[in-house]
Structures are given as C-alpha cells and as structure tokens.
C-alpha positions in Angstrom: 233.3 -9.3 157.9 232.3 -11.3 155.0 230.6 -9.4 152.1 227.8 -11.1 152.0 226.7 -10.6 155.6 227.7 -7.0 155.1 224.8 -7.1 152.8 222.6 -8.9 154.8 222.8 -6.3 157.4 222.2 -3.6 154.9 219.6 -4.6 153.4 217.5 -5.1 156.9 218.4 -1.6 157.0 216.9 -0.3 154.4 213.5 -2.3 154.4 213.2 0.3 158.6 213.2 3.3 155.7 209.0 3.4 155.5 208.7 3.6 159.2 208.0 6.8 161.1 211.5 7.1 162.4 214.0 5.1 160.5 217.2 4.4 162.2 219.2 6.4 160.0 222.5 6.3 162.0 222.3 2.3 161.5 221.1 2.7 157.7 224.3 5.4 157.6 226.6 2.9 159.6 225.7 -0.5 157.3 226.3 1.1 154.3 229.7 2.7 154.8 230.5 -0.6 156.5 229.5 -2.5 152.6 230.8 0.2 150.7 234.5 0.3 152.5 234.6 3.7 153.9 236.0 5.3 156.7 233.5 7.6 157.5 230.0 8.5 156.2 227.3 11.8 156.5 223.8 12.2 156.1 223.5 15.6 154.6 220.2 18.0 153.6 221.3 20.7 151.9 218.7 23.9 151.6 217.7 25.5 147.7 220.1 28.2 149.1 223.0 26.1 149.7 222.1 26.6 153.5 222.7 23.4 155.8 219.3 21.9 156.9 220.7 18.8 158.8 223.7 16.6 159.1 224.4 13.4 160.9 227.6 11.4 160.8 229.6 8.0 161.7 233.0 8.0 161.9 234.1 11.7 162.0 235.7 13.5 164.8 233.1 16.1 166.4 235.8 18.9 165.3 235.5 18.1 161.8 231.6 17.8 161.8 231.6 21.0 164.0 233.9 22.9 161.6 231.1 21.3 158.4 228.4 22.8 159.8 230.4 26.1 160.8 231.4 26.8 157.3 232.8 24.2 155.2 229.4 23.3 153.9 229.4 26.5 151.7 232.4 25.5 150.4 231.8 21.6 149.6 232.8 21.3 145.8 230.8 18.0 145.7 228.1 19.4 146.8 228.2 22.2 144.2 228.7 19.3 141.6 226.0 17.8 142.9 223.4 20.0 141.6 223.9 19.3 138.3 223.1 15.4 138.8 220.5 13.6 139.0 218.7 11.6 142.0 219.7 7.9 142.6 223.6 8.5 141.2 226.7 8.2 142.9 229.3 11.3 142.7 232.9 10.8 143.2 235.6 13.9 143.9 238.0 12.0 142.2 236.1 12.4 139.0 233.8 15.2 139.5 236.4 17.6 140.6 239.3 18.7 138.2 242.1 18.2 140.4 243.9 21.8 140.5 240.8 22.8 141.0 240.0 20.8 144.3 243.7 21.2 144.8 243.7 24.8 145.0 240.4 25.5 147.1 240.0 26.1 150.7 237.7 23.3 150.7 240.7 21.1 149.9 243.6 22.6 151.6 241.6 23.8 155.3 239.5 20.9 155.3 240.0 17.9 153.6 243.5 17.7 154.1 243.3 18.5 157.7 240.5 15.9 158.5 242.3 13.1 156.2 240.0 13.0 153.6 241.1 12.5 150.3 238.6 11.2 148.5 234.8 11.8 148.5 232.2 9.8 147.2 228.1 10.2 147.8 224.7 9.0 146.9 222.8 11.7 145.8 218.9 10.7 147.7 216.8 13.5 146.5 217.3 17.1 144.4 214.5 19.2 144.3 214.2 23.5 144.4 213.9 23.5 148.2 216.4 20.8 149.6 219.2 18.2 148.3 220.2 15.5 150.2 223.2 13.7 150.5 224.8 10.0 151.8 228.6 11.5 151.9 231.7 9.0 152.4 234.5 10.3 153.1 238.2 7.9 152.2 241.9 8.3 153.4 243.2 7.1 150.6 242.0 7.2 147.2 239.9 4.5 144.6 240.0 5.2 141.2 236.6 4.3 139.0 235.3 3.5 142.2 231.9 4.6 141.1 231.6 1.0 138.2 232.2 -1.1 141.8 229.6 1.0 143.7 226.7 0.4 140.8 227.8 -3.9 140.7 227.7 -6.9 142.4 225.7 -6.5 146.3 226.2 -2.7 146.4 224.3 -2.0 143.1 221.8 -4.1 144.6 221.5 -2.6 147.6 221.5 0.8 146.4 218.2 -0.1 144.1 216.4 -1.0 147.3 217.1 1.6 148.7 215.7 4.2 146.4 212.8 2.0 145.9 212.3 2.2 149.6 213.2 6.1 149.9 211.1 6.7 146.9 207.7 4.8 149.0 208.5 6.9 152.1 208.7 10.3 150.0 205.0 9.1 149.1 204.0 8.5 152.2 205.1 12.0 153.2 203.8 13.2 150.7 200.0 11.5 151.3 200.4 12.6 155.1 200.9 16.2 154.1 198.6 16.6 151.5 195.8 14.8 153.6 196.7 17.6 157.0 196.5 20.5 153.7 193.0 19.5 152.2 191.7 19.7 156.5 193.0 23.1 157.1 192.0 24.5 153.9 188.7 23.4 154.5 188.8 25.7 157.6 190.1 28.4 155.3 193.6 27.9 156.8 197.0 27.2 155.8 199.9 25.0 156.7 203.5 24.8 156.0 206.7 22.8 156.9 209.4 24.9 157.7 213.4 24.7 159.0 214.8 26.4 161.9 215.8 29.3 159.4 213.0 29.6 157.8 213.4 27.7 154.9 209.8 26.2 153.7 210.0 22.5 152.4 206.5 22.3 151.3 203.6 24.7 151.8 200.3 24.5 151.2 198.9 26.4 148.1 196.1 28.6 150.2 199.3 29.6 152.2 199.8 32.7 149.2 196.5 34.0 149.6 197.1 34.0 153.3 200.4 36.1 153.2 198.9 39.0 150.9 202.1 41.0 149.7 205.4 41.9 148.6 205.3 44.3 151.7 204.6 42.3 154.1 205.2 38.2 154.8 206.3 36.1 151.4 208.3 33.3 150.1 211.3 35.0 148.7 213.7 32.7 147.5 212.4 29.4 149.1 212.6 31.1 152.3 209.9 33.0 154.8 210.9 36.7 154.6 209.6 39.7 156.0 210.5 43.0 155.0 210.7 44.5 159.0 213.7 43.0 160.4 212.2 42.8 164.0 209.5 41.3 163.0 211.4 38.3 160.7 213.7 38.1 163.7 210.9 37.4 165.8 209.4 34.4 163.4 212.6 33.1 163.5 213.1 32.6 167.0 209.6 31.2 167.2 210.3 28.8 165.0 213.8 27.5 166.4 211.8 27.5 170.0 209.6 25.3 168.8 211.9 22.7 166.8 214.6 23.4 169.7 212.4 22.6 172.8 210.1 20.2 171.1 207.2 22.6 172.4 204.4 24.3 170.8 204.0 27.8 170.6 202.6 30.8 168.8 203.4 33.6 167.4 201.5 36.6 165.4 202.6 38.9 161.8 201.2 41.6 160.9 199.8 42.0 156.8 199.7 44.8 154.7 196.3 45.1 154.7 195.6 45.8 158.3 195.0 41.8 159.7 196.9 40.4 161.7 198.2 36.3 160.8 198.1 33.9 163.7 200.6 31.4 163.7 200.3 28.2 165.8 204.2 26.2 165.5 204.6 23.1 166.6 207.7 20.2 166.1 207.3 18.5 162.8 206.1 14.9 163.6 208.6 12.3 162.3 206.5 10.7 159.8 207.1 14.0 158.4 210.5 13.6 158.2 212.5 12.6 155.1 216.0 12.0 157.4 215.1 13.0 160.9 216.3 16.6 160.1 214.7 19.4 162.4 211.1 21.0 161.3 208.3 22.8 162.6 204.8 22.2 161.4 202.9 25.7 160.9 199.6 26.4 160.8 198.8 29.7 159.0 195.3 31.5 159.6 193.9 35.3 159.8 193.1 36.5 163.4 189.5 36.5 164.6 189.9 37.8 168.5 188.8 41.2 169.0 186.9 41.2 166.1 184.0 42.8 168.2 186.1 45.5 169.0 185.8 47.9 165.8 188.0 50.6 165.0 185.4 52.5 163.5 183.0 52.3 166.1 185.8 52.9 168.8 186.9 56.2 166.5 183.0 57.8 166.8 183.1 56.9 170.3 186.0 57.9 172.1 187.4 60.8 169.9 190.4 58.9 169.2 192.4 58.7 166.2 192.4 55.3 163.6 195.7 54.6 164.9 194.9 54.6 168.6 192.0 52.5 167.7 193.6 50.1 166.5 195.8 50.0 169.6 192.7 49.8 171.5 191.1 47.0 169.2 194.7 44.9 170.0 194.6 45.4 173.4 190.7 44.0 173.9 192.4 41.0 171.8 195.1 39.9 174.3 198.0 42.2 172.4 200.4 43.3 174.9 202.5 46.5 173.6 205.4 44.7 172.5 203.4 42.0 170.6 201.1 44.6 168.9 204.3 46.4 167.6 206.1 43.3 166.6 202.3 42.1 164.6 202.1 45.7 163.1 205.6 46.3 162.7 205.8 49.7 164.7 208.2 50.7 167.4 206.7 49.5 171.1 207.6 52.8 172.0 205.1 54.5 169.4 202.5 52.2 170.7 202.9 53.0 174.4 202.6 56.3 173.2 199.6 55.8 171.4 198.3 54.2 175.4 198.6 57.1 176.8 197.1 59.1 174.8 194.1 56.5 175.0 194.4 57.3 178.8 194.1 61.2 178.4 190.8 61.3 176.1 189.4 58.1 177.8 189.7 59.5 181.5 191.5 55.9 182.2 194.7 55.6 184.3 194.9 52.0 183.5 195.1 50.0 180.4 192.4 47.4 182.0 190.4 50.4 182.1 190.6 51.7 178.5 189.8 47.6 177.6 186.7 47.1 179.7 185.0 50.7 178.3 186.3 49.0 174.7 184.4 46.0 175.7 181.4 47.9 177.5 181.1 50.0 173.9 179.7 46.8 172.2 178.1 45.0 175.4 
C-alpha cells in the first residue's frame, strides 16, 4: 500500500481519539501498518509496574498470554521507559546495552521465542499512577530507526496524535472533576480505580473519608487495608463490578468506629484513557441505623459496647459475615456476640433482638 494512503488512514484514526470510545484496535492497527511493523500493543502500565491493560494486533494469543502472565515485569523497555519523557519514541536497539538485553530472561524466554528482535514504542503518557505505551514489536532489526519515525508522514502523524490524546486527557479530566465537585457537595467521595486496586485519580475529600493508617489508605498508589480479609473482600468487589459490567456495593470498616459505604460501578468510557478496565467508586460514611444507638442500647438491654454494636449493625441490614468483614472481626466472634444478645434479651431469634432494637427508639 502506498505511503501516502497509509497516512490517510491513520490520520482518520486519530481525529476517533476525542470520542467516548475510540477505536483503538484500528488506531493500533493503522499505525503499525505506516510505521512497518509486524506487530503492535497498547500497553498501561501501573506506578507499581503492575499491568493495568493490554491490547494487541498481530501477536499470537500465547505470546500476549505469556506478557500479561509475567513478562511484563520483566520488559527492559518498559523499565527504560520511565526515565523518558511523554510524546518520545524508545527503541531496544538503542535504549538497551546489548549484553545486557542479551543476557536477560526478557530476551532469551521471550523475545527470542516470539521472534521479536527489535522493539520500538511511543511513550503516550507517564505520570505516578500509570504509563502507557504504543509497543511495536520487529523480526528483524532497523538501526536509527527512531530519525525515520520523527520525519516525513510518521512525524506528522505522531504530532496529531498527541495533540489529539493530549484534548481527550482534558476532557477526562473536565468529566472527572465536574462528577468530584457534585459528590463533595454531598460530603462524599469518588475515585477511579483498577481491578487491583490501583487508584488513577481520587478525589481530594476521599483522605478525610478513609481516616487512618490503621484502617483503609492509599499506600503506594494502591487501596490497602491493613486486615487481609477485609482488602480481599474490596478487591473482589471491585473486579465484580469491572468483570460483570454490574453495579454493586460493598462496606469497610474505619478506625474510628464508622462504617464506609462503597457504591462500585464500571467506569464509563468517556472515562477511559485506552478502554482499559475501571470501576467508578463512590466513597461516603454510613447513615443506616443511625437511630439505633449503642449507648442507649447499652442502658437498656444490659449488654456490653461490643454487643451493641452488633445489635446497632443488625437493625442496619448487617448480616454476620458482612458486619465482621466492615469491622474486621472474625464472623465467628460476632455470632458469638448474637447469642449472647439472645440470652440477656430473652430473644431466640435475631429478628427478635432487631425489632425490641427498633421498638427501644419507636
């Protein structure tokens, strides 16, 4: 195909970068085709080096498969990467000191084994929480194949297409901040988060929200929480929701006694920078059973601060296993704690021990 119609059809590409949902295996697809590659990835890369998203044309699903597996913690280019700056190419050839490439797994149980000898990408964005990537991947090597790549059509294209990326990183940015200044008007909190739990962006009432060290944070660009059951279970929430395309909830437990309520839903593609996988959270402190106070549960049932605040979970809707997950306690502490609600309420069942709650402050 004639060069010139090769850039044609890349550059109608790039001007489908502002929409919603840009067509990025056809942006990914036009540009390989201009530059003369075999193959080409779309690659987000987490501020812990963890794999956020990858797309690809070109590549066997065994060499993707065996990227995303474990070869992305090992991608020298990558690591080079992070030393350069947006809106630059980055070849292996030049970047990597060739013992060095020649002598790494990276090299010799990958790259040679998926014929790629040569890697060159276009660095799109490089920020604390993310990096992202258009990787090529050649059979047989270029040399100074980054002076043709910044001529001619290609150095042409290439400015359009960070002047495009860099208006759809605004509009992002506008759509987020405009959802943030609602919420926080409502005293709440929202944040845009990956399957793992890496956060992207986060509102800044989102802080004041978590409370602690000891309970949830932000540690290292990630959502962490010090009770492994309870991180676990934020987790799967959040890989539900992105997974399924569904919304759902889910509840943590602070240091200070609240509970958080959490309502995830899919991130909406506007939201998107590449199409990669993220939930939209909204963050904000739990107001059910707020009639139901501990203190005046304590004077009137004989029961200890612990039990009530069982009690006080169960008139909001907490099941056993979700109050122990919130509070991080064993479920089998809290069941417990039930029965011993039973014996100095006279209840034998837990609807019981809710409605005399409920009847306390009717």
């Amino acid at each position: 195909m004639h060069s010139s119609v090769q850039f044609r059809r890349a550059m109608e590409a790039v001007a489908c970068i502002r929409d919603d949902a840009p067509p990025w295996t056809d942006i990914l697809t036009v540009t390989r085709d201009l530059i003369g590659a075999d193959s080409g990835s779309l690659i987000m890369l987490g501020g812990s080096g963890d794999l956020l998203h990858v797309s690809h044309v070109g590549l066997a699903d065994s060499t993707l498969q065996a990227y995303e597996q474990h070869f992305h913690k090992l991608d020298l280019l990558a690591h080079a990467a992070v030393k350069q700056d947006a809106g630059q190419w980055i070849d292996s050839d030049e970047a990597i000191e060739r013992q060095t490439l020649l002598r790494s797994e990276f090299h010799n149980d990958y790259l040679r084994k998926h014929g790629q000898n040569q890697i060159f990408g276009l660095l799109l964005e490089r920020g604390s929480s993310r990096m992202t990537a258009m990787s090529f991947q050649r059979a047989t090597i270029e040399s100074g194949i980054r002076e043709r790549l910044s001529s001619g059509h290609i150095g042409a294209y290439v400015r359009s297409f960070q002047e495009a990326l860099a208006r759809k990183q605004r509009l992002i940015a506008d759509d987020i901040h405009m959802i943030e200044e609602a919420f926080t008007a409502f005293g709440e909190a929202i944040c845009l988060v990956s399957r793992g739990g890496a956060v992207i962006r986060m509102s800044s009432s989102c802080e004041a929200l978590f409370g602690n060290h000891r309970s949830l944070t932000v540690r290292q660009g990630r959502l962490f929480h010090p009770n492994r059951a309870v991180h676990a279970h934020l987790l799967d929430k959040l890989a539900l929701a992105i997974r399924s395309r569904i919304c759902t909830k889910a509840a943590v437990g602070l240091s200070s006694g609240e509970t958080l309520s959490l309502d995830i839903s899919p991130a909406p593609a506007k939201l998107q920078m590449i199409g990669e996988p993220l939930a939209l959270v909204r963050w904000r402190r739990n107001t059910e059973g707020r009639t139901s106070d501990p203190t005046a549960l304590i004077a009137a049932f004989g029961i200890t601060p612990a039990e009530a605040r069982v009690l006080a979970g169960l008139v909001g809707g907490r099941s056993p296993r979700a109050y122990a997950i919130e509070n991080a306690v064993s479920e089998n502490t809290v069941r417990k704690q039930i029965a011993s609600l039973k014996i100095k309420m006279h209840c034998s069942r837990v609807v019981d021990l809710v409605r005399m709650a409920i009847q306390l402050h009717g």
